[in-house]
NUFI-937340 format. One record per atom (N, C-alpha, C, O): x, y, z. Coordinates in pm, whole numbers, plus 32768, in hexadecimal, padded with zeros to 4 digits. Each point is the difference from the previous one (the first is absolute). Layout:
<pts>
XYZ
...
</pts>
This chain:
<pts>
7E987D10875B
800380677F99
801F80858043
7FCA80248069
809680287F50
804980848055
7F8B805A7FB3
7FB87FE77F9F
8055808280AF
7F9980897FDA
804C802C7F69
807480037FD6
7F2380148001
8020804D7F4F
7FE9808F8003
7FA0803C8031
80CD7FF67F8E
800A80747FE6
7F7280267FE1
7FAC7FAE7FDA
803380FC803E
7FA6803E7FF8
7FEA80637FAD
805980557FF9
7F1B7FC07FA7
804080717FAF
800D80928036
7FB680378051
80AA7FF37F77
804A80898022
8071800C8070
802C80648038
7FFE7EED7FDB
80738018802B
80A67FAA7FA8
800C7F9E7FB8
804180B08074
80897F957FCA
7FF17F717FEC
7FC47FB5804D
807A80287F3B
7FDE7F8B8000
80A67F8C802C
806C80207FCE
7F8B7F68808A
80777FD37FFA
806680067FA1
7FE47FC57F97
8082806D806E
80517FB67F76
80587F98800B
80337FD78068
7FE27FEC7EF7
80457F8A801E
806C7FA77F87
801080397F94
80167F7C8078
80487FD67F74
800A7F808008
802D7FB98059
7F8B80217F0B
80177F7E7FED
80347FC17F90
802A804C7FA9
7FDE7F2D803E
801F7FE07F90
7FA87FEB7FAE
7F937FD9802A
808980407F1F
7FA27FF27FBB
80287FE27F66
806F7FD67FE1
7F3780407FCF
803B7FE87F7C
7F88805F7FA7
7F9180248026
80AB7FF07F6E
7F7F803C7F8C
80307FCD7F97
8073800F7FD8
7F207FA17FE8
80067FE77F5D
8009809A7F9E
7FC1806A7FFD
80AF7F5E7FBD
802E807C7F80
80197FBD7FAE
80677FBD7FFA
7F3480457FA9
800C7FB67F84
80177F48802C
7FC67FB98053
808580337F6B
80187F4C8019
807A7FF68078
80307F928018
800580F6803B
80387FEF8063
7FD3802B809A
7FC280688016
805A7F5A8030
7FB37FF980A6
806780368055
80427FB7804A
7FCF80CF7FAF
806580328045
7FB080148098
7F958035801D
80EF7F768046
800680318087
802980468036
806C802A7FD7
7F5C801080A2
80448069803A
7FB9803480B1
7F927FD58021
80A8806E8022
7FB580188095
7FC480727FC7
802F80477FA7
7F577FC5809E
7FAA806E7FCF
7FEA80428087
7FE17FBC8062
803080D77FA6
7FFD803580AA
7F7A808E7FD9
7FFD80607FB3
7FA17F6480B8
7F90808A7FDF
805680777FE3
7FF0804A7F9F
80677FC380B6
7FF180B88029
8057801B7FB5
803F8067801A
7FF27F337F46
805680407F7F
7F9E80177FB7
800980537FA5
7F787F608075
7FB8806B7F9E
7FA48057801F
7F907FF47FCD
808D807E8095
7FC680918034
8005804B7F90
8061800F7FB4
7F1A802B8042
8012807F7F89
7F837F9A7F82
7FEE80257F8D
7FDA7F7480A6
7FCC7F977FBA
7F977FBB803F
80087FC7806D
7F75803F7F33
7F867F998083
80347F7A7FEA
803D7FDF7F9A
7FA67FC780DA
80287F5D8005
7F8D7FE28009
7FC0803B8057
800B7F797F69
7FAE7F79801E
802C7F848027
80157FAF7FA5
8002802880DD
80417F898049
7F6D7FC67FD8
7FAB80578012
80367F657FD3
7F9C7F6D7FBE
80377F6A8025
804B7FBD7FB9
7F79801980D6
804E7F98807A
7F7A7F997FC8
7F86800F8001
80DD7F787FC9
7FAC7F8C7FFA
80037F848009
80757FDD7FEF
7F5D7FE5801D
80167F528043
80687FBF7FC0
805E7FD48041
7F9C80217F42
804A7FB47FD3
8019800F7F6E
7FAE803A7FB9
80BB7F97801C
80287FBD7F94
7F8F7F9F7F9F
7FE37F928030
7FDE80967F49
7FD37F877F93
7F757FD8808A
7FE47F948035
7FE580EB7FDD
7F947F7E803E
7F7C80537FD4
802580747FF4
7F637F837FF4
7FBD802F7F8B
7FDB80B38025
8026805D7FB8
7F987FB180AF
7FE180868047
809C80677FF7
7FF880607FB3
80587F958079
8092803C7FEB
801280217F4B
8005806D7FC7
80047EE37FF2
804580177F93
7F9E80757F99
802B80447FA3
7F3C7FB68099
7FBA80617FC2
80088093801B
7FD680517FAD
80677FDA80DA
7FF88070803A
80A680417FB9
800B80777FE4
805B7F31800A
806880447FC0
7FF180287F7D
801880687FC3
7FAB7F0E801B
7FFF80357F71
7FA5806C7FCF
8013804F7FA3
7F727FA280BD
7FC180A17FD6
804F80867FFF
7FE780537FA9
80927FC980D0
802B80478003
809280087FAF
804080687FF3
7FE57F257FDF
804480027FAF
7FF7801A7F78
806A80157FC7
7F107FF07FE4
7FB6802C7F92
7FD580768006
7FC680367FA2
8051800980D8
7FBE80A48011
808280308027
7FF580428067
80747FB97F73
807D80148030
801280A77FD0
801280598054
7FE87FBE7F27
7FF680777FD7
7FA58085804A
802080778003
7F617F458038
7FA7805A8055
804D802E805F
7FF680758026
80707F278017
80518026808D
804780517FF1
80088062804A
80717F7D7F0B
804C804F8003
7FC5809C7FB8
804680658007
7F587F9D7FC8
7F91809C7FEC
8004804D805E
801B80767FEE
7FC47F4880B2
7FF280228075
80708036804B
7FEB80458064
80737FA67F7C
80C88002802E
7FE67F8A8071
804580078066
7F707FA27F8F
801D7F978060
80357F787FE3
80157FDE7F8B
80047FC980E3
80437F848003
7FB07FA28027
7FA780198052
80697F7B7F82
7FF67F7B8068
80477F838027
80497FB37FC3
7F89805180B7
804D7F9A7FF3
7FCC7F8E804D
7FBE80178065
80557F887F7E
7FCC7F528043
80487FE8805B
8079800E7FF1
7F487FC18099
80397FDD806D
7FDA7F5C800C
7FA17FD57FBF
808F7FF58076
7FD87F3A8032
807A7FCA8023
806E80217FD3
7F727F738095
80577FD88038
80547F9A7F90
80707FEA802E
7F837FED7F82
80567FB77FA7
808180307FDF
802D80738003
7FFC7F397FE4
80AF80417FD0
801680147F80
7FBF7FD27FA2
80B380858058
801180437F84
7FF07F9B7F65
7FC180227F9B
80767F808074
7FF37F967FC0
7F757FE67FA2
7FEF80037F87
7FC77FE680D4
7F897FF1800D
7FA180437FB5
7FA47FD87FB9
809180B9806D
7FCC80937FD9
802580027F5D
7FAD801E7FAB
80E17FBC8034
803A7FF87F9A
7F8F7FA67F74
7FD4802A7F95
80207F4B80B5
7F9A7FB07F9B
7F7580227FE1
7FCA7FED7F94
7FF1805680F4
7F7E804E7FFB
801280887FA6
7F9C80337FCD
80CC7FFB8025
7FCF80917FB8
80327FB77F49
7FB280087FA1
80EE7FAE8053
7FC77FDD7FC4
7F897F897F81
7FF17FF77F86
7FDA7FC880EC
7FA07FE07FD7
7F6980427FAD
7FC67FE97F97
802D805E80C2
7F8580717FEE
805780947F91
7FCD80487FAB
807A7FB5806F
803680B37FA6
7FF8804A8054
7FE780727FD8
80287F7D80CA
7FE080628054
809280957FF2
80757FE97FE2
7F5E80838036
805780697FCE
801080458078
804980637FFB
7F7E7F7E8077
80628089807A
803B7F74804D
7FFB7F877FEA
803E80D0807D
80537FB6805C
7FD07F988060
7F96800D803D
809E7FB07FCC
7FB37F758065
80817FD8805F
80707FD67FE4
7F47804D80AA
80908018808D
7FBA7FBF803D
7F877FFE8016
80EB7FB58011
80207F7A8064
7FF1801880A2
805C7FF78051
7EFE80327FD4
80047FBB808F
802F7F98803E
7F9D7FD08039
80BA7FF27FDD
7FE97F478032
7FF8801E809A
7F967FD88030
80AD80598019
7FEA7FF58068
7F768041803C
7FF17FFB807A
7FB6803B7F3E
7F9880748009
800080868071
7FA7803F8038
80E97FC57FC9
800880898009
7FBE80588031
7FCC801E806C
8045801D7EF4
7FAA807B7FD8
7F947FF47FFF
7FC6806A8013
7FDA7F157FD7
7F6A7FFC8004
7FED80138087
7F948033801C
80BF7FB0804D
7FCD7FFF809F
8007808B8032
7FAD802D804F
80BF801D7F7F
802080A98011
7F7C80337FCE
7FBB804D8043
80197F7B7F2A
7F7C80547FE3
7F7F7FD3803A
7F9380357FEA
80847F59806B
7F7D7FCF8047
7F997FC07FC2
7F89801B8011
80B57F6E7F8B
7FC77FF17F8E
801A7F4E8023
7FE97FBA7F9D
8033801480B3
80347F708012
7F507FA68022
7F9A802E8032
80817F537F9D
7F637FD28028
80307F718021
80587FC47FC2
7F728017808F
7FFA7F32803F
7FDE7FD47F8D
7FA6803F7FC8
80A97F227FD9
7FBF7FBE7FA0
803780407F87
805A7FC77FC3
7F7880A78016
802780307F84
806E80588004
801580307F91
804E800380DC
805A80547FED
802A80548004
805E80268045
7F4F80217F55
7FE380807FDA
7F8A80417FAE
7FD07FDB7F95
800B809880C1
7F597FF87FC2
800D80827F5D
805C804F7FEA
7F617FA47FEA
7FF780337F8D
7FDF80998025
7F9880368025
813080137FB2
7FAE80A3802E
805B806B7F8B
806C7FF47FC8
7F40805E8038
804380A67FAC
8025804F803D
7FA7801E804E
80B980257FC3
801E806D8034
802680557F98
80467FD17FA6
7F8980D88056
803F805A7FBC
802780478058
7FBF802A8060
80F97FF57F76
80568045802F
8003806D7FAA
7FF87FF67F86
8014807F80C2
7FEC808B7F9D
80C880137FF8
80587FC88041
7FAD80947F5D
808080297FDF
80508027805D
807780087FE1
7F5A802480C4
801380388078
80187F7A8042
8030801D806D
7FCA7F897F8C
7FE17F84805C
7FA480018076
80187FCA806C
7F8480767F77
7F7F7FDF8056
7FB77FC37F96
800780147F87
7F987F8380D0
7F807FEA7FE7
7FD97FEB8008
7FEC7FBA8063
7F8480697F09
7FD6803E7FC6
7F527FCF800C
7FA6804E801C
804C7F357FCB
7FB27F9F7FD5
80497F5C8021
80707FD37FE6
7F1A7FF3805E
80257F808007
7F7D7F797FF5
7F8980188019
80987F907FCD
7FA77FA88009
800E7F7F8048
80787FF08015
7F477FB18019
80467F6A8067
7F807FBC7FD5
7F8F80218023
80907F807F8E
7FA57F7D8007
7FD37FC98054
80637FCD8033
7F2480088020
7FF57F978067
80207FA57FAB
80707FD07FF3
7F15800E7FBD
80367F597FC5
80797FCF7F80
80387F947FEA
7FD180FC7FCE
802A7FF17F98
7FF07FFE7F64
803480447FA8
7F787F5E8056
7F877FE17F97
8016805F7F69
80147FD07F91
7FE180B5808E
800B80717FA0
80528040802B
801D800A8077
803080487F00
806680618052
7FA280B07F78
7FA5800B7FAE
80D48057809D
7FBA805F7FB4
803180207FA1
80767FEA7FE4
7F1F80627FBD
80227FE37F6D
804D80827FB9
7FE980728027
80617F777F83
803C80887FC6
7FE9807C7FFB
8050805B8016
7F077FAF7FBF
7FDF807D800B
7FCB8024809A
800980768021
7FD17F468022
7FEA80298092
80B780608029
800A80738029
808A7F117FB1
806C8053803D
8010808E7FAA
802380708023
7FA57F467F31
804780CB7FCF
7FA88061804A
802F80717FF4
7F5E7F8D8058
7F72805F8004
8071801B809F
805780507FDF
7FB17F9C8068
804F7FEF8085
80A780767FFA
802A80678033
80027F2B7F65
8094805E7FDD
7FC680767FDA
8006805C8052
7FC07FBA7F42
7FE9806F7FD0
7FE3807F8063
803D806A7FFA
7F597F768063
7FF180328072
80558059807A
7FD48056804D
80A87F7A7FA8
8072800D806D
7FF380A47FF2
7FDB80367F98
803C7FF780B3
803180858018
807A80057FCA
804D7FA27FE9
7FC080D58001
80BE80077FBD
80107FF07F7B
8071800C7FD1
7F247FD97FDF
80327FE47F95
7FBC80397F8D
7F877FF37FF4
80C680517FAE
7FEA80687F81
7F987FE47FA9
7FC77F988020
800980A37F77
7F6C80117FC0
80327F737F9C
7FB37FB37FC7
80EC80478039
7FFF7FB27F9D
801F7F43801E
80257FA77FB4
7FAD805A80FE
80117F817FF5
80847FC58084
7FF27FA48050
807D80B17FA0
808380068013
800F803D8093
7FC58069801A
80827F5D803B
801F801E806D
803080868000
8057801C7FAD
7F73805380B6
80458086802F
7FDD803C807F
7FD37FDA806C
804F808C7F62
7FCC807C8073
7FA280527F9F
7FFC801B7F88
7FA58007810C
7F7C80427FDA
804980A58045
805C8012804F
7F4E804F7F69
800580AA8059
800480377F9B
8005807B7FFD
</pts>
């Protein structure tokens, strides 16, 4: 397992493949952090595809989707599965942000997030609109992940950002 970023510093960037359910269509596409600067990320890194702990942790955040976008933030699902994959899981469930294709695990090893057995361990990162960050979390076991209002109480938090929610400048 490689060292994970720290908060208050840069965070790797990177681009992968992915898809987002819109309506009854599953549009794909490479998704690259540092296009969306000016914007908090929630990278939300998880084991897998349809397996019960995951399919509960998206869909929470996929039912609080509106809180994120209140917040001017994103999310997005990381796992080593392929796009494919990603495609039948979101839509299976109604999942509504983006779901990007680790397979080779990558990016989970850049964020220091790789585990023996399971893969990849269950983690959050908030990226502030600056690309530092902000807040992070790493599962040892997995078991639970964190819950909606724990990330809006967090985002909300960031420095930089206006009375009304919305990414800026403070002075």
């Amino acid at each position: 397992m490689g060292s994970s970023p720290q908060v208050g510093q840069s965070v790797p960037d990177f681009t992968l493949p992915g898809g987002t359910l819109t309506g009854d269509t599953f549009e794909r596409s490479d998704y690259t952090l540092s296009a969306a600067r000016g914007r908090t990320v929630v990278l939300a890194f998880y084991p897998g595809d349809n397996t019960t702990v995951c399919t509960k942790q998206l869909c929470s955040y996929s039912s609080g989707m509106e809180t994120f976008t209140g917040l001017d933030a994103e999310v997005w699902g990381i796992s080593p599965q392929g796009v494919d994959s990603h495609e039948s899981f979101a839509r299976t469930y109604g999942l509504r942000m983006p779901l990007l294709a680790d397979t080779g695990r990558e990016i989970a090893r850049a964020y220091g997030i790789t585990a023996p057995g399971i893969g990849v361990r269950r983690a959050v990162f908030l990226i502030g609109p600056d690309g530092v960050l902000r807040w992070k979390h790493v599962a040892v076991l997995g078991a639970t992940f964190q819950s909606l209002d724990t990330l809006a109480e967090h985002i909300a938090g960031i420095e930089g950002r206006t009375g009304d929610g919305r990414a800026g400048t403070t002075g």
